[in-house]
C-alpha positions in Angstrom: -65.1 75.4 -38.1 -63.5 72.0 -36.9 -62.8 69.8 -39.6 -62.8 66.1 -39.9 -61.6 64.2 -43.1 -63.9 61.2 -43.6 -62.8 58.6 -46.0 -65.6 56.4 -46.8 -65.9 54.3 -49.8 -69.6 53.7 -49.3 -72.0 56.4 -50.1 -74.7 56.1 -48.0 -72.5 55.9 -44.7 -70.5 58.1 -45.9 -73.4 61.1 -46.1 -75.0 59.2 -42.6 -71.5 60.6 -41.4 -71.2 63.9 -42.6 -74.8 64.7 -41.4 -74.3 64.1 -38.3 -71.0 65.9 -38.0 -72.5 68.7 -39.7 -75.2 68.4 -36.6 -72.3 68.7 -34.2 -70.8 71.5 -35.4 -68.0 69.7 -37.8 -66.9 70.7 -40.9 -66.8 67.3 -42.7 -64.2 66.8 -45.2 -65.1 63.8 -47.6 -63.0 61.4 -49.9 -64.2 58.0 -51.1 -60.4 56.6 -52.1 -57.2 56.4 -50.2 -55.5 58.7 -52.9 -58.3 61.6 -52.6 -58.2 61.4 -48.7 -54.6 61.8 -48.9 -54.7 65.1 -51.3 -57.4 66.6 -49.1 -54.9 66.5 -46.4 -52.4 68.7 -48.7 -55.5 71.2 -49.5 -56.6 71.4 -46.2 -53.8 71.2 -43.1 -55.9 72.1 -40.8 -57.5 68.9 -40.3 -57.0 68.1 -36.8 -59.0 64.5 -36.6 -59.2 62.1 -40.0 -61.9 59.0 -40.1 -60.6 56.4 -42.3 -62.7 53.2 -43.2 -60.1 49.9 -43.8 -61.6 48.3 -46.9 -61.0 51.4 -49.9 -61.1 50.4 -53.6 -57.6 52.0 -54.7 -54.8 51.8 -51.6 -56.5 50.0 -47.9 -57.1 52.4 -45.1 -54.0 50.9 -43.3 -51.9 52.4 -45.9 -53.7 55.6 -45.7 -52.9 55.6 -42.1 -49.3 55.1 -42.7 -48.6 58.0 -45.2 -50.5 60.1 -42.9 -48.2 59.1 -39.9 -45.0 59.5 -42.1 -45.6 63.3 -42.2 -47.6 64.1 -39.7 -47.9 62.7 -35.8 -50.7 65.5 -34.6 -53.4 64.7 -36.7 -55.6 62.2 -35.1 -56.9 59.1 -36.6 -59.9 57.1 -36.0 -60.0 53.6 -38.2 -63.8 52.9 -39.4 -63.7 48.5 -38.7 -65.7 45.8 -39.7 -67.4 44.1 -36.2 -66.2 40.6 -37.5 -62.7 41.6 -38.0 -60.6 41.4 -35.0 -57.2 42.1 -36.0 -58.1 45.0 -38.2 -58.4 47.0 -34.9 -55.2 46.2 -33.5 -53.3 46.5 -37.1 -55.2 50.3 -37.6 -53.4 50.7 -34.2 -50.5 49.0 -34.9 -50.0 51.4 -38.1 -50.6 54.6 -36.0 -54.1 55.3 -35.5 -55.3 56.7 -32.3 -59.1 54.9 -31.8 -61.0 52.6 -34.0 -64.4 52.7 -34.5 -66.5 48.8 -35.2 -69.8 49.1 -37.8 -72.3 49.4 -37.4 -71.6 52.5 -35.3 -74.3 54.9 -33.2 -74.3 58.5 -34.1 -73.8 59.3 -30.4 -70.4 56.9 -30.1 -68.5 58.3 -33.3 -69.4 61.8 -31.7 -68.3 61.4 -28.6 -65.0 59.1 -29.6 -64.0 62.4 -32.6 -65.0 65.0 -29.8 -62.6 63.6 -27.4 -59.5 62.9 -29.7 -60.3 66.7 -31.0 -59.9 67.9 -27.7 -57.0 65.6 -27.2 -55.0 67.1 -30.3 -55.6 70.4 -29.5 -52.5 71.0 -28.5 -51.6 74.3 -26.4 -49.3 75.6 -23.9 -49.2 73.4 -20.6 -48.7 74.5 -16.8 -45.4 74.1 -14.8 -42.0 75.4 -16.3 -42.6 73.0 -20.2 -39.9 70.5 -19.3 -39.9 66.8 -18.0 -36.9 65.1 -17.4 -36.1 61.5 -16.3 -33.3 59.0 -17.2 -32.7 59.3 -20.7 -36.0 61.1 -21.3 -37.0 64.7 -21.9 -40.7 65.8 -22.5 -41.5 69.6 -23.8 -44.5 69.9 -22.7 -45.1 73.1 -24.6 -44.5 72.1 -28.2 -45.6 68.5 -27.0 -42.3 66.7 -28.1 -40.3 63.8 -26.7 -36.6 63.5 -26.7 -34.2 60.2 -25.6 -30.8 60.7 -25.4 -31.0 64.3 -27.1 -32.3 62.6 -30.2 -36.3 63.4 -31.4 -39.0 60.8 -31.0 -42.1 60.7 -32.9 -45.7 60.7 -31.1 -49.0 60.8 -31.6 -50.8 62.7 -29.5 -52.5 59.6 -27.5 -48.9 58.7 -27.2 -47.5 62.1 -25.5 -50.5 61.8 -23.4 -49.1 58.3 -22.5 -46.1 59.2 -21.8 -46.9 63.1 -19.7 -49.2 61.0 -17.6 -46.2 58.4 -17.2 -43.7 61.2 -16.4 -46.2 63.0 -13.9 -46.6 59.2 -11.8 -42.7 57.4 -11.9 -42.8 54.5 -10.3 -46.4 54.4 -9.7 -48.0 51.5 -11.2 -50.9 52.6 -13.3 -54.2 50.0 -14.3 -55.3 50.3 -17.6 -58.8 52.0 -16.4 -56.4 54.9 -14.9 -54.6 55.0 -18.1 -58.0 55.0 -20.1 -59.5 57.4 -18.0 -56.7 60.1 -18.2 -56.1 59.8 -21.5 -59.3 58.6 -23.7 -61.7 59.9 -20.9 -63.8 59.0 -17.9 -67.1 59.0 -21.0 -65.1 56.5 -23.9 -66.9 54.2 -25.4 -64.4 51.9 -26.5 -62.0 48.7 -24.5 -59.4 48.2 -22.3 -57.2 46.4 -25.3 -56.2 49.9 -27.0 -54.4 51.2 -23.8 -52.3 47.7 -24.2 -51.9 48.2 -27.9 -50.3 51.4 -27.6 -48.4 50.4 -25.2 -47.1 48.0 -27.2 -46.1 50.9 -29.8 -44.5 53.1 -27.4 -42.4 50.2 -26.6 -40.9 50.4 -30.1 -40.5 53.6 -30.3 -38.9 54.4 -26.9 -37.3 51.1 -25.6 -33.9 49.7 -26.1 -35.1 46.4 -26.7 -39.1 46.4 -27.0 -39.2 42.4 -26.1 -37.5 43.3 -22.6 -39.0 46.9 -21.4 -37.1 48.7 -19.1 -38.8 51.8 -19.0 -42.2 50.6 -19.5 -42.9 47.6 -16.9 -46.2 45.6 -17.0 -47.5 45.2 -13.3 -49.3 41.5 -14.3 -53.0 41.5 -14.0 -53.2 45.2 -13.2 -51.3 47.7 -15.6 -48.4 49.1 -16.2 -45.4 51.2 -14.4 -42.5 54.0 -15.7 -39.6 52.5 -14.3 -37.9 55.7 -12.8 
């Protein structure tokens, strides 16, 4: 079965969870502390998709996030949020998570949102010959790895999407429904603000200087354009 870590310090929402992913055809995988989600992980590495909640009573779900991400860019991470707290969601993304989730949450959204990062990570072999190159870049799109200058960059999986569907349009200026729609899918529930946000990562990761993209170009009031 598909498994799903859910790290939920509450109780009832954390059963409300697991019955419903149970209903979907999940195998739910629960841990009510940071620590316990993170030795699940080690007992079972075949989690493909991990729920975290922020607020944990030992280390926060940030943190969680972050020790995931150090070891392991395929998994894919949804952060559970608070509706009142803003900046949580861009921080959980900020840190490496993939989608965030606000409470209180419909059965039906959490679904759909771990369904379509599921399918996302799923990894697999790709058409055409497995290799992108451009500039500095080179994308195997077969082991779903990104190289600049010969040198290995690490991606999540939202990000090598990011960057394949840059690579397949250079020069094309993309909006941020094109960008949401290829990669999070023409059915996700969620806002335009996480295509910006990990844009904003990629940045880091792939630009010379982040503060002055050269590769990434924002087309103002519209989206965004790979510079080749």
């Amino acid at each position: 079965m598909k498994k799903v870590l859910v790290l939920e310090d509450e109780s009832s929402i954390r059963s409300f969870v697991v019955i419903n992913l149970r209903r979907s055809g999940y195998d739910p995988i629960e841990a009510e502390t940071g620590e316990q989600a993170l030795e699940q992980l080690k007992r079972n590495p075949d989690i493909r998709v991990a729920l975290l909640d922020v607020m944990l009573p030992d280390i926060d779900g940030f943190e969680v996030c972050r020790r995931i991400r150090a070891s392991d860019s395929r998994i894919g991470i949804i952060m559970l949020t608070a509706k009142s707290q803003e900046m949580d969601k861009v921080t959980g993304l900020m840190t490496g998570a993939d989608d965030y989730v606000t409470k209180p949450f419909s059965p039906a959204e959490l679904t759909a949102r771990i369904d379509a990062l599921y399918r996302r990570t799923g990894g697999g072999d790709e058409g055409g010959d497995g290799e992108l190159r451009q500039g500095p870049f080179r994308l195997n799109t077969r082991n779903r790895t990104l190289e600049k200058n010969g040198e290995r960059i690490r991606l999540t999986q939202i990000e090598y999407s990011i960057i394949k569907l840059f690579m397949d349009n250079p020069g094309k200026a993309l909006s941020r429904e094109d960008i949401l729609n290829a990669v999070w899918g023409r059915d996700y529930f969620g806002e335009l603000k996480i295509v910006d946000v990990n844009i904003r990562r990629l940045r880091i990761k792939i630009e010379d200087d982040p503060t002055i993209p050269t590769y990434i170009t924002t087309v103002w009031g519209y989206g965004y354009k790979w510079g080749f």
